[in-house]
PyMOL Python script that loads the backbone (N, CA, C, O; Angstrom):
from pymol import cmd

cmd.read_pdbstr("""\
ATOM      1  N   UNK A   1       0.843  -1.170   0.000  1.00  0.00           N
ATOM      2  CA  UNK A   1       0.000   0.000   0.000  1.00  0.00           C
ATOM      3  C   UNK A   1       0.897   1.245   0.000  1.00  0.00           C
ATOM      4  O   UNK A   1       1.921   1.189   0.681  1.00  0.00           O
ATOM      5  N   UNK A   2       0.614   2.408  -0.717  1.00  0.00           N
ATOM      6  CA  UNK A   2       1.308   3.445  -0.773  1.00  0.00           C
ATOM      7  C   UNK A   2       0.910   4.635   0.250  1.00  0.00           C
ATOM      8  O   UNK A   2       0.005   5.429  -0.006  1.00  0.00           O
ATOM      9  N   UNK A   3       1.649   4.672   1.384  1.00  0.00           N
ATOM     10  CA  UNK A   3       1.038   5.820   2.333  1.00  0.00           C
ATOM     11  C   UNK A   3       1.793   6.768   2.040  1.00  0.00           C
ATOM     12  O   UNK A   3       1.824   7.551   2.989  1.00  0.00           O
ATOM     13  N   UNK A   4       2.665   7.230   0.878  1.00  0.00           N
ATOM     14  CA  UNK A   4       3.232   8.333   0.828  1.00  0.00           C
ATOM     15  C   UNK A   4       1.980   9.971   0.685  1.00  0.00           C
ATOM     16  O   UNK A   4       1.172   9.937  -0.243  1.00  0.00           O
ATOM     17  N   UNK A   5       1.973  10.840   1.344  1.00  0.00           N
ATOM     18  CA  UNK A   5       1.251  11.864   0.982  1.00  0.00           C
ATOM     19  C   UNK A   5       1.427  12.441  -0.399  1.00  0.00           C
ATOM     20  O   UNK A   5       2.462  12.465  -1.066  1.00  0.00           O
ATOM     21  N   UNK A   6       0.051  12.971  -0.755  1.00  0.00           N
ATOM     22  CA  UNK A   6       0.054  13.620  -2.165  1.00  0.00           C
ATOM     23  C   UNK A   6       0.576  15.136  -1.527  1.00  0.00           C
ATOM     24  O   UNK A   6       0.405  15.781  -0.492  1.00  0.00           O
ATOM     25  N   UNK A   7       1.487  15.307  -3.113  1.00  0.00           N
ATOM     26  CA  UNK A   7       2.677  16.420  -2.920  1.00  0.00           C
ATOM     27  C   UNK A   7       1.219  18.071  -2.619  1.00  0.00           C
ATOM     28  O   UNK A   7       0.568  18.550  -3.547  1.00  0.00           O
ATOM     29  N   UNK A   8       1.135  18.460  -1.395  1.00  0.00           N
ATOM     30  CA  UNK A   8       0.769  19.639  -1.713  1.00  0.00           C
ATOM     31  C   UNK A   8       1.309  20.942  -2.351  1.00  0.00           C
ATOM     32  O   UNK A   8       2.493  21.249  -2.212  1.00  0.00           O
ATOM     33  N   UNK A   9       0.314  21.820  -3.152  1.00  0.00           N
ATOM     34  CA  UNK A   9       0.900  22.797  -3.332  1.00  0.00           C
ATOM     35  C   UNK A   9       0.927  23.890  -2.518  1.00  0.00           C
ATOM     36  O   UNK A   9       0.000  24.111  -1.738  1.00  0.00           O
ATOM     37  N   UNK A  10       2.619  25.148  -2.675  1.00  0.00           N
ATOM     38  CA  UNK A  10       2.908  25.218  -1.339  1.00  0.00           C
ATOM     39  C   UNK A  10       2.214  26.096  -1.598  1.00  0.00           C
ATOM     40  O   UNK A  10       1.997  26.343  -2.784  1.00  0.00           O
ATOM     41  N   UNK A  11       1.484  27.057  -0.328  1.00  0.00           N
ATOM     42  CA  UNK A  11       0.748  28.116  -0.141  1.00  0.00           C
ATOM     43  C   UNK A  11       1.686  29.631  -0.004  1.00  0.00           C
ATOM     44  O   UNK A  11       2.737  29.654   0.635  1.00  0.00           O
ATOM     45  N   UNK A  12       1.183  30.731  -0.631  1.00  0.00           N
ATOM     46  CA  UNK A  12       1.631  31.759  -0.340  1.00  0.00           C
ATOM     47  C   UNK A  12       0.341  32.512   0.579  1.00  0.00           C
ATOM     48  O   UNK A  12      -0.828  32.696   0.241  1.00  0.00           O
ATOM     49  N   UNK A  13       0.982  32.831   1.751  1.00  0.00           N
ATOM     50  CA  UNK A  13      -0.152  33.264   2.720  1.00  0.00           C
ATOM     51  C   UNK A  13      -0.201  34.514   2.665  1.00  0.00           C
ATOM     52  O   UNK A  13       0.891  35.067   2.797  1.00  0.00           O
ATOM     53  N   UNK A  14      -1.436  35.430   2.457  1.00  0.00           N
ATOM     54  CA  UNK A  14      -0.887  37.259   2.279  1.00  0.00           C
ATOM     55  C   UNK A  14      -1.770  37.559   3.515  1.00  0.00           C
ATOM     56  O   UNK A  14      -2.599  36.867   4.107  1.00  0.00           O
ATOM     57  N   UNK A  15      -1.345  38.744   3.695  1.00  0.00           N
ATOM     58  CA  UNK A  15      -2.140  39.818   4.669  1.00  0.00           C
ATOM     59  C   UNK A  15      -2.926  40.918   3.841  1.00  0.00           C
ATOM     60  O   UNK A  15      -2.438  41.568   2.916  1.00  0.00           O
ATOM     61  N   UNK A  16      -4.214  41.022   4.319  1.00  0.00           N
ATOM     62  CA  UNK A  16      -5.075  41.672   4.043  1.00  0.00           C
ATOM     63  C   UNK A  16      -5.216  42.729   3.091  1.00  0.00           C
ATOM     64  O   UNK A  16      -6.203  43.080   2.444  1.00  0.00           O
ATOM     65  N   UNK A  17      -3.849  43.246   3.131  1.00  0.00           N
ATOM     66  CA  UNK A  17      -3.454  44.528   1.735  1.00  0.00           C
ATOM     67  C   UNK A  17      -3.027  43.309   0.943  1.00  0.00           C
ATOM     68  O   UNK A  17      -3.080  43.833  -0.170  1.00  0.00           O
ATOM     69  N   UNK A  18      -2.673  42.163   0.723  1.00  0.00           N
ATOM     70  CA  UNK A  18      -2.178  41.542  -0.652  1.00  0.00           C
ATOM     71  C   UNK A  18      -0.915  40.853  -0.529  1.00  0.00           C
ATOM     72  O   UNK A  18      -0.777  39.785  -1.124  1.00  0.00           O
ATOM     73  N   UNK A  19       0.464  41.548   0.493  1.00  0.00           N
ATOM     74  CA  UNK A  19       1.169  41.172   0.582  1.00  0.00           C
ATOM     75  C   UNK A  19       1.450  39.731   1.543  1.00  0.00           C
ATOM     76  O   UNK A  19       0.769  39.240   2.443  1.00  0.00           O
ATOM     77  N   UNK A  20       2.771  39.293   0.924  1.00  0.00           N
ATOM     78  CA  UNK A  20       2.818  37.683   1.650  1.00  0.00           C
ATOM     79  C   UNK A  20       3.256  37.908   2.599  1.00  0.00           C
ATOM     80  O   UNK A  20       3.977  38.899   2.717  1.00  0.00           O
ATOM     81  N   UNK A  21       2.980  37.034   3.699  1.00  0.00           N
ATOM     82  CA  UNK A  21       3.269  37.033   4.729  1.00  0.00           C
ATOM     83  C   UNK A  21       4.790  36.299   5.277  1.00  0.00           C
ATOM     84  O   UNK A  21       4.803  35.073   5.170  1.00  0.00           O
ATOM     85  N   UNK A  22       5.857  36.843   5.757  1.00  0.00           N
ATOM     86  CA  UNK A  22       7.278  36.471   5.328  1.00  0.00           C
ATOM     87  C   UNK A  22       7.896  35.887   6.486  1.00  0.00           C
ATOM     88  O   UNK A  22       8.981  35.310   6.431  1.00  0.00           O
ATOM     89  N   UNK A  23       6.981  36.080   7.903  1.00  0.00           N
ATOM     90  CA  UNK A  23       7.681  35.632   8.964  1.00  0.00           C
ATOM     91  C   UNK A  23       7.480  34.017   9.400  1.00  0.00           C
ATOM     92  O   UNK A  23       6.513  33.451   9.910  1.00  0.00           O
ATOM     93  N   UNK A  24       8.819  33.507   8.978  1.00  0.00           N
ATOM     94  CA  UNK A  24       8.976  32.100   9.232  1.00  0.00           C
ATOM     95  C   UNK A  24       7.986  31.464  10.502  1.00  0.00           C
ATOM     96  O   UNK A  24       6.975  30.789  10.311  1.00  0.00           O
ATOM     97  N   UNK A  25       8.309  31.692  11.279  1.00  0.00           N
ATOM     98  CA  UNK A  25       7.446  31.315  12.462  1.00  0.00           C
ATOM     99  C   UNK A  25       5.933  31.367  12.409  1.00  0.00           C
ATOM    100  O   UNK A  25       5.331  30.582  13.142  1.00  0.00           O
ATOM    101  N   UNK A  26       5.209  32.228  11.601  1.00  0.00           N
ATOM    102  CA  UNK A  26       3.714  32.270  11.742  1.00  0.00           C
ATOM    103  C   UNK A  26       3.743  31.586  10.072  1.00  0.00           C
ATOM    104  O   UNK A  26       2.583  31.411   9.698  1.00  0.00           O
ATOM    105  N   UNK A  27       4.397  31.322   9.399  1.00  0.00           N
ATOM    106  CA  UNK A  27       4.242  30.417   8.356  1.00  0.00           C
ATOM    107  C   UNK A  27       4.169  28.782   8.623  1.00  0.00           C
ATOM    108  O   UNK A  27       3.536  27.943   7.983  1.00  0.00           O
ATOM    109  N   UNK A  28       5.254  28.560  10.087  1.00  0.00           N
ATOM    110  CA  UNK A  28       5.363  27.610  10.247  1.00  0.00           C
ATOM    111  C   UNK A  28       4.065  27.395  11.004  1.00  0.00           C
ATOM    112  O   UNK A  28       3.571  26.349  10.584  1.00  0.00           O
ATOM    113  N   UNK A  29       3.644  27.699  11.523  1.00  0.00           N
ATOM    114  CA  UNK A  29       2.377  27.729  12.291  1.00  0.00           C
ATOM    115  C   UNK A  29       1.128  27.419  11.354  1.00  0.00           C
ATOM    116  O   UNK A  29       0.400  26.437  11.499  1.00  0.00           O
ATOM    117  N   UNK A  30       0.937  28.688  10.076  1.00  0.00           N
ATOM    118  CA  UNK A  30      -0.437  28.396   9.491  1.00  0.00           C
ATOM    119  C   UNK A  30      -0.081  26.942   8.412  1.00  0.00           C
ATOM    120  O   UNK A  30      -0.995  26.149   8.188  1.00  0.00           O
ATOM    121  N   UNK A  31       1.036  26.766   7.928  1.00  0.00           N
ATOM    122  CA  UNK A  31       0.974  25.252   7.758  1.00  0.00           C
ATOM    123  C   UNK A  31       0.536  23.765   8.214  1.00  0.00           C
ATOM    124  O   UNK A  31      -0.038  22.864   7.602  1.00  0.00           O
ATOM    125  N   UNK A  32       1.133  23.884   9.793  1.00  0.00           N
ATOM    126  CA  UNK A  32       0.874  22.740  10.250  1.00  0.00           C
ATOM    127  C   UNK A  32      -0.486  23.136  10.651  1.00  0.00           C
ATOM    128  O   UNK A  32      -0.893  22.082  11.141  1.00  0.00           O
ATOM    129  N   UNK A  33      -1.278  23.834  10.736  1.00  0.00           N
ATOM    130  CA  UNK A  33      -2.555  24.173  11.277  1.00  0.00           C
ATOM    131  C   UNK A  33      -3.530  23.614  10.063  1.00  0.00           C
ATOM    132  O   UNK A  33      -4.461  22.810  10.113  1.00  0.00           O
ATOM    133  N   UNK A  34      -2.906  24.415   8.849  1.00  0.00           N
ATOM    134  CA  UNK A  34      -4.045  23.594   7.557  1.00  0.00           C
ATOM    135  C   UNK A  34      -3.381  22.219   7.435  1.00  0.00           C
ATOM    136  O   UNK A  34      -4.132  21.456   6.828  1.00  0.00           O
ATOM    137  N   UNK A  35      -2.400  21.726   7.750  1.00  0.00           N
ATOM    138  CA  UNK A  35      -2.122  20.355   7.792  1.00  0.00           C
ATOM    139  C   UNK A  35      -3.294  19.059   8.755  1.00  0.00           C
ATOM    140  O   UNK A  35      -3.862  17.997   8.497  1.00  0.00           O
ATOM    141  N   UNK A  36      -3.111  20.207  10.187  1.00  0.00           N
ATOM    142  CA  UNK A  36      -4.041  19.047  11.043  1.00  0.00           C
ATOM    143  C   UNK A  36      -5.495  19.345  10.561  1.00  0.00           C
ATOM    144  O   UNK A  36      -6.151  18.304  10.605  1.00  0.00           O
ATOM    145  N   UNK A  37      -6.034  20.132  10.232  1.00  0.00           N
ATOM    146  CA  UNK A  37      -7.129  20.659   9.157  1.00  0.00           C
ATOM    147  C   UNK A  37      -7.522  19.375   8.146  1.00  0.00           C
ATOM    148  O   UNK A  37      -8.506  18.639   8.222  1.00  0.00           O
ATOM    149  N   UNK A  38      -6.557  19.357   7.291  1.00  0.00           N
ATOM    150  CA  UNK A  38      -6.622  18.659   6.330  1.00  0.00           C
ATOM    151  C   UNK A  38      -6.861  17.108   6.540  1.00  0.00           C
ATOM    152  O   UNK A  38      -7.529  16.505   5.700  1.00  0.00           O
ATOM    153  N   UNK A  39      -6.271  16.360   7.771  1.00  0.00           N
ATOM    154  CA  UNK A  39      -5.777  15.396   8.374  1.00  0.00           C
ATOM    155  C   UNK A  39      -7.377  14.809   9.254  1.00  0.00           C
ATOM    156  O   UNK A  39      -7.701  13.640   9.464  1.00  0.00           O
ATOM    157  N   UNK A  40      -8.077  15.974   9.597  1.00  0.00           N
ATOM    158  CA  UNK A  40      -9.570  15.818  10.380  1.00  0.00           C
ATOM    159  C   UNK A  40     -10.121  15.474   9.081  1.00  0.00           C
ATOM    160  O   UNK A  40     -10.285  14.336   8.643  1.00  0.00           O
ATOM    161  N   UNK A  41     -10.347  16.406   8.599  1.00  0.00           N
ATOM    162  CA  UNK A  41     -11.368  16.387   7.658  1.00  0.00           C
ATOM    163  C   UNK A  41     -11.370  15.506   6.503  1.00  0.00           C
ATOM    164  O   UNK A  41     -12.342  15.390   5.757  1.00  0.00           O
ATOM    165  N   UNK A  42      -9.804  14.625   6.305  1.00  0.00           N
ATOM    166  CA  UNK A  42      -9.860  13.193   6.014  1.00  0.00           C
ATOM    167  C   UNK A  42      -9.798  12.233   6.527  1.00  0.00           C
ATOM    168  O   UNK A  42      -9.264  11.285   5.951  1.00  0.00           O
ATOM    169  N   UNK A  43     -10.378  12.085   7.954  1.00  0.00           N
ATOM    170  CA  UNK A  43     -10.176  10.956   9.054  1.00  0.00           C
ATOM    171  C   UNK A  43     -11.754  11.481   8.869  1.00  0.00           C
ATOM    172  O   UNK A  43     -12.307  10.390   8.728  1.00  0.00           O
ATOM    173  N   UNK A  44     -12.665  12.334   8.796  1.00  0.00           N
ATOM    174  CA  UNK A  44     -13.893  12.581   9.639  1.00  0.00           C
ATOM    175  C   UNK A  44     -14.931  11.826   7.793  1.00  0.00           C
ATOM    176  O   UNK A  44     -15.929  11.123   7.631  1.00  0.00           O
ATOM    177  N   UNK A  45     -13.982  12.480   6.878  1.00  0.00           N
ATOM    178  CA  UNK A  45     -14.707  11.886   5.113  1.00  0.00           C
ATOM    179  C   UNK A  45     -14.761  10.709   5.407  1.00  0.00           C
ATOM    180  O   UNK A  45     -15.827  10.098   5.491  1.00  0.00           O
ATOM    181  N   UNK A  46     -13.186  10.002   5.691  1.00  0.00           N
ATOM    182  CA  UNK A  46     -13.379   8.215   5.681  1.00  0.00           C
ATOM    183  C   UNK A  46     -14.255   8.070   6.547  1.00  0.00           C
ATOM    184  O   UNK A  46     -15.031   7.244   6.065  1.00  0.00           O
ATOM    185  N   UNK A  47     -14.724   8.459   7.848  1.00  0.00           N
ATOM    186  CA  UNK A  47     -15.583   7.921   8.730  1.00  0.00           C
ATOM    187  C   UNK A  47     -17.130   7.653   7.783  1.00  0.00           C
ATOM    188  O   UNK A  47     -17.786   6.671   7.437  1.00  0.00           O
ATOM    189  N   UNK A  48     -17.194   8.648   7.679  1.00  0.00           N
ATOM    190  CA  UNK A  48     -18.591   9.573   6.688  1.00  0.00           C
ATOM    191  C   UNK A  48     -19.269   8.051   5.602  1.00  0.00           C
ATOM    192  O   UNK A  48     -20.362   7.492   5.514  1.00  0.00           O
ATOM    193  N   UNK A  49     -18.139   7.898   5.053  1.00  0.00           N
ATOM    194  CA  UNK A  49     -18.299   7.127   3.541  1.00  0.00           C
ATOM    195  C   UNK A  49     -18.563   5.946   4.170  1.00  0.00           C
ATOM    196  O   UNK A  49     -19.640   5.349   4.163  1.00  0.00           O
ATOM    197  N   UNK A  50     -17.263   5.534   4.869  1.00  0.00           N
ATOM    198  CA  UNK A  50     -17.610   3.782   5.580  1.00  0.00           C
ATOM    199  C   UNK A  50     -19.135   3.438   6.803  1.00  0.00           C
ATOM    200  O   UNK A  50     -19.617   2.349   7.114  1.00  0.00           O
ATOM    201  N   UNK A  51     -19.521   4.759   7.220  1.00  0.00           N
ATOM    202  CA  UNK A  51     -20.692   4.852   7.962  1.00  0.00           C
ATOM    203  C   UNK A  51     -21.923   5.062   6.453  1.00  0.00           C
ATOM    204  O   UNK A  51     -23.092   5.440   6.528  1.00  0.00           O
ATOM    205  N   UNK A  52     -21.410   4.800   5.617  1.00  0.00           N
ATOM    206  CA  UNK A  52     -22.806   4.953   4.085  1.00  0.00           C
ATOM    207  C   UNK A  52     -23.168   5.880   3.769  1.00  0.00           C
ATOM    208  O   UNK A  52     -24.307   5.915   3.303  1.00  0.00           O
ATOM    209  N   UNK A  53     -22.261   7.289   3.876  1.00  0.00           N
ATOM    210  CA  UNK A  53     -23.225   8.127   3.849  1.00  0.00           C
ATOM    211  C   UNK A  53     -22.543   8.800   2.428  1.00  0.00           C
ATOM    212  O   UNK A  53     -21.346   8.704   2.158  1.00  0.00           O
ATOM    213  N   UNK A  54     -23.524   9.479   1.602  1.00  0.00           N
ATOM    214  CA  UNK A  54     -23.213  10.056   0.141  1.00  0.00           C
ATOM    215  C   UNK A  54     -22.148  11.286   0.298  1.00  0.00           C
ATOM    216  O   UNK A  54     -22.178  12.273   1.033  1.00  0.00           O
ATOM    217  N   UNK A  55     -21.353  10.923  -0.512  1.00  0.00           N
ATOM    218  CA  UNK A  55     -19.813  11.232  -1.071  1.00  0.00           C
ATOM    219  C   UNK A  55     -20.101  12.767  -1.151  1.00  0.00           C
ATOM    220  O   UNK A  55     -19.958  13.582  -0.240  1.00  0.00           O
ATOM    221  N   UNK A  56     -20.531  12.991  -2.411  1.00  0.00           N
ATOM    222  CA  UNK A  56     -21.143  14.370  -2.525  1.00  0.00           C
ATOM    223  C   UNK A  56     -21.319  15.533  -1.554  1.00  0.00           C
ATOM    224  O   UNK A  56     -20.738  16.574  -1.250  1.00  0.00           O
ATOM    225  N   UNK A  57     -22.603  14.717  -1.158  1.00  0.00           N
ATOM    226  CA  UNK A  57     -23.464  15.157   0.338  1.00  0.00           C
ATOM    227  C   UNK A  57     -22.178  15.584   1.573  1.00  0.00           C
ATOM    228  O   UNK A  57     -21.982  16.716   2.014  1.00  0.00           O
ATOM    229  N   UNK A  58     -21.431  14.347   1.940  1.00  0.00           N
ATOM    230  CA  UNK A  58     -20.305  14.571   2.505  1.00  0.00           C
ATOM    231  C   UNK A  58     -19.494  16.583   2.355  1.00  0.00           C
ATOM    232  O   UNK A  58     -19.208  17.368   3.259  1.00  0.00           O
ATOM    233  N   UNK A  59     -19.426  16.679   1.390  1.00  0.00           N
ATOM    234  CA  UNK A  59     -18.093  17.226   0.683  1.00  0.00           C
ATOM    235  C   UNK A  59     -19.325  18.686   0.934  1.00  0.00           C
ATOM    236  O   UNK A  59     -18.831  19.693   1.441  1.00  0.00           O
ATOM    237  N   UNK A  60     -20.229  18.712   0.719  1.00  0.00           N
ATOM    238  CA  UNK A  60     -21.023  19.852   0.562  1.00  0.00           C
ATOM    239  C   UNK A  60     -21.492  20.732   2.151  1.00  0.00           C
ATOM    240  O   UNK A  60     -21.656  21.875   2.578  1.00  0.00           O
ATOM    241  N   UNK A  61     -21.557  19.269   2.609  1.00  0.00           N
ATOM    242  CA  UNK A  61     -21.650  19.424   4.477  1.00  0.00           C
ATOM    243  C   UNK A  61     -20.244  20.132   5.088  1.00  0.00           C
ATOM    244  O   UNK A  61     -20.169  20.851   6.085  1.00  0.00           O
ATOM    245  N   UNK A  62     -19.130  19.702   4.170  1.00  0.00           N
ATOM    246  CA  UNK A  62     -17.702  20.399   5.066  1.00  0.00           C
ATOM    247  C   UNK A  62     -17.440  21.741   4.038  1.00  0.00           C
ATOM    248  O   UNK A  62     -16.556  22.501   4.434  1.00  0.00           O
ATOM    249  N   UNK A  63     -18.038  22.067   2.909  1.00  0.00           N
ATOM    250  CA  UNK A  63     -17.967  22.995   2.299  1.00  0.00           C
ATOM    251  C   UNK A  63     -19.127  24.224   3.610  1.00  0.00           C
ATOM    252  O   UNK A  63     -18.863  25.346   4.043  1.00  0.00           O
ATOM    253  N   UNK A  64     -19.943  23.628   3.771  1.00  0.00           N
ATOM    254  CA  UNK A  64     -21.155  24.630   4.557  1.00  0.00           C
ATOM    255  C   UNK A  64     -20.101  25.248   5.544  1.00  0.00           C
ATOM    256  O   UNK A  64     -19.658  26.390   5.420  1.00  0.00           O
ATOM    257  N   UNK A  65     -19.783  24.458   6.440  1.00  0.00           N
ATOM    258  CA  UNK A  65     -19.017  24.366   7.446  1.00  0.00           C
ATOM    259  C   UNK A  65     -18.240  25.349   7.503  1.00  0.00           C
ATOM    260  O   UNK A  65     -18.450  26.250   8.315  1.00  0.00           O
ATOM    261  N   UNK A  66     -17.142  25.376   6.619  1.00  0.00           N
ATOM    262  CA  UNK A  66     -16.429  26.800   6.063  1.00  0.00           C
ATOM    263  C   UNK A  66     -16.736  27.659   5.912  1.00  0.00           C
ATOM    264  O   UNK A  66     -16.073  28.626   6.284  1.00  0.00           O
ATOM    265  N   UNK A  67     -18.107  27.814   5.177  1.00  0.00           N
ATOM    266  CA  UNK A  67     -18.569  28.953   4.753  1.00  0.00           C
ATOM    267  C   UNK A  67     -19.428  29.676   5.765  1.00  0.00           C
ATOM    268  O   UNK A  67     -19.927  30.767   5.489  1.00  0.00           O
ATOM    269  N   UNK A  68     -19.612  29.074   6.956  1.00  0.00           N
ATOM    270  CA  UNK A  68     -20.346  29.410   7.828  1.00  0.00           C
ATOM    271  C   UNK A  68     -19.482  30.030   9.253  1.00  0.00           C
ATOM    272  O   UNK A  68     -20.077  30.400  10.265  1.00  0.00           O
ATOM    273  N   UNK A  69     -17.955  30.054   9.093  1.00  0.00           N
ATOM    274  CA  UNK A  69     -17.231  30.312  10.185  1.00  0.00           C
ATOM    275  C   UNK A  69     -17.292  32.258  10.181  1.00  0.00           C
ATOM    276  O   UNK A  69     -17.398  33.148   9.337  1.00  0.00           O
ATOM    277  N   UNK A  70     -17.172  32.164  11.455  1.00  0.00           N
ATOM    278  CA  UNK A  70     -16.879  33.700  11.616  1.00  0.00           C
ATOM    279  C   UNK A  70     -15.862  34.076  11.383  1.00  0.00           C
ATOM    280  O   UNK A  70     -15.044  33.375  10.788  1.00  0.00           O
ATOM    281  N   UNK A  71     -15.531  35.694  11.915  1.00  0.00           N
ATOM    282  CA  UNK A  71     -14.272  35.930  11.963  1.00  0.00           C
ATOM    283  C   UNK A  71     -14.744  37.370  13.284  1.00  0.00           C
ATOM    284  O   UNK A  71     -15.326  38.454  13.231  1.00  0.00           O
ATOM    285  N   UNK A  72     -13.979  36.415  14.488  1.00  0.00           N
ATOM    286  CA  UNK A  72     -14.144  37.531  15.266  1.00  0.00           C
ATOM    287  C   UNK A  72     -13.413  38.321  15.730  1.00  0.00           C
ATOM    288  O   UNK A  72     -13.466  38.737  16.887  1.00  0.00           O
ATOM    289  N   UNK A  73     -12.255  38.789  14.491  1.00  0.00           N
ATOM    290  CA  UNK A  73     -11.592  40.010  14.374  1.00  0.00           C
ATOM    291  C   UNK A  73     -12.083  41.296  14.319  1.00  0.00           C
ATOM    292  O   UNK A  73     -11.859  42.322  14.963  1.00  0.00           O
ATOM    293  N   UNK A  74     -13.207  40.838  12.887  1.00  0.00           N
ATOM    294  CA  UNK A  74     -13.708  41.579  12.072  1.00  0.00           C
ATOM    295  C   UNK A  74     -13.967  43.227  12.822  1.00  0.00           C
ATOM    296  O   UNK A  74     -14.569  43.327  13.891  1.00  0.00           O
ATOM    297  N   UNK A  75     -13.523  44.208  12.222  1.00  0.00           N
ATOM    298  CA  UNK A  75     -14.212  45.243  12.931  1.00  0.00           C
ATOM    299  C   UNK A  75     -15.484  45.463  11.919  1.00  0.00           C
ATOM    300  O   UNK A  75     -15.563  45.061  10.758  1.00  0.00           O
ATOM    301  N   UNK A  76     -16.683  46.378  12.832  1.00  0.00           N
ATOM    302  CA  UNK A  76     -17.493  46.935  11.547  1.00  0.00           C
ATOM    303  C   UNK A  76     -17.739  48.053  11.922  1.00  0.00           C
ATOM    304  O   UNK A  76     -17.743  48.415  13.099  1.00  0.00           O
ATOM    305  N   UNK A  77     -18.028  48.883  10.746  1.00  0.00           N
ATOM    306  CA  UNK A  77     -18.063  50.260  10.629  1.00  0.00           C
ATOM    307  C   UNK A  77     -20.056  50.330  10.338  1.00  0.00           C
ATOM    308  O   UNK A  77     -20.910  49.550   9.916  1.00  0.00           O
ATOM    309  N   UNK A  78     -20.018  51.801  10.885  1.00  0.00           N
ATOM    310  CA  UNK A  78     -21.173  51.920  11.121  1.00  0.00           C
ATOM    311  C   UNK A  78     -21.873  53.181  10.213  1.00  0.00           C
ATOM    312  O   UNK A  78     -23.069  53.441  10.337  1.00  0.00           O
TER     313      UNK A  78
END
""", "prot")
cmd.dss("prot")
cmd.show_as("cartoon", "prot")
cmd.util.cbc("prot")
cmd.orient("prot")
């Protein structure tokens, strides 16, 4: 069996004006963060599929999910 990981592509992370974000340490950080990210949400799919449940359906449920997170940085103007 081949457990080698598929090669990701590497991310350029920017800050809010556009520019990338250059400091090693918070790079190293938002990597392994979308790594264990990535790592749930293919331990939680295999669960999903081998429990019978539609592939699709699956993928649309962790798409919601995303699209539904806050951000409680955010300032708002009034």
């Amino acid at each position: 069996m081949n457990t080698k990981k598929p090669k990701q592509r590497q991310i350029v992370w920017r800050q809010p004006d556009g520019s990338p974000v250059t400091c090693e340490e918070k790079l190293k950080v938002l990597n392994e963060n979308l790594e264990e990210i990535r790592q749930s949400c293919q331990d939680a799919f295999e669960d999903a599929l081998l429990m019978g449940c539609d592939e699709e359906q699956v993928r649309m449920v962790f798409e919601s999910a995303i699209e539904t997170m806050k951000n409680p940085h955010k300032t708002f103007k009034k």
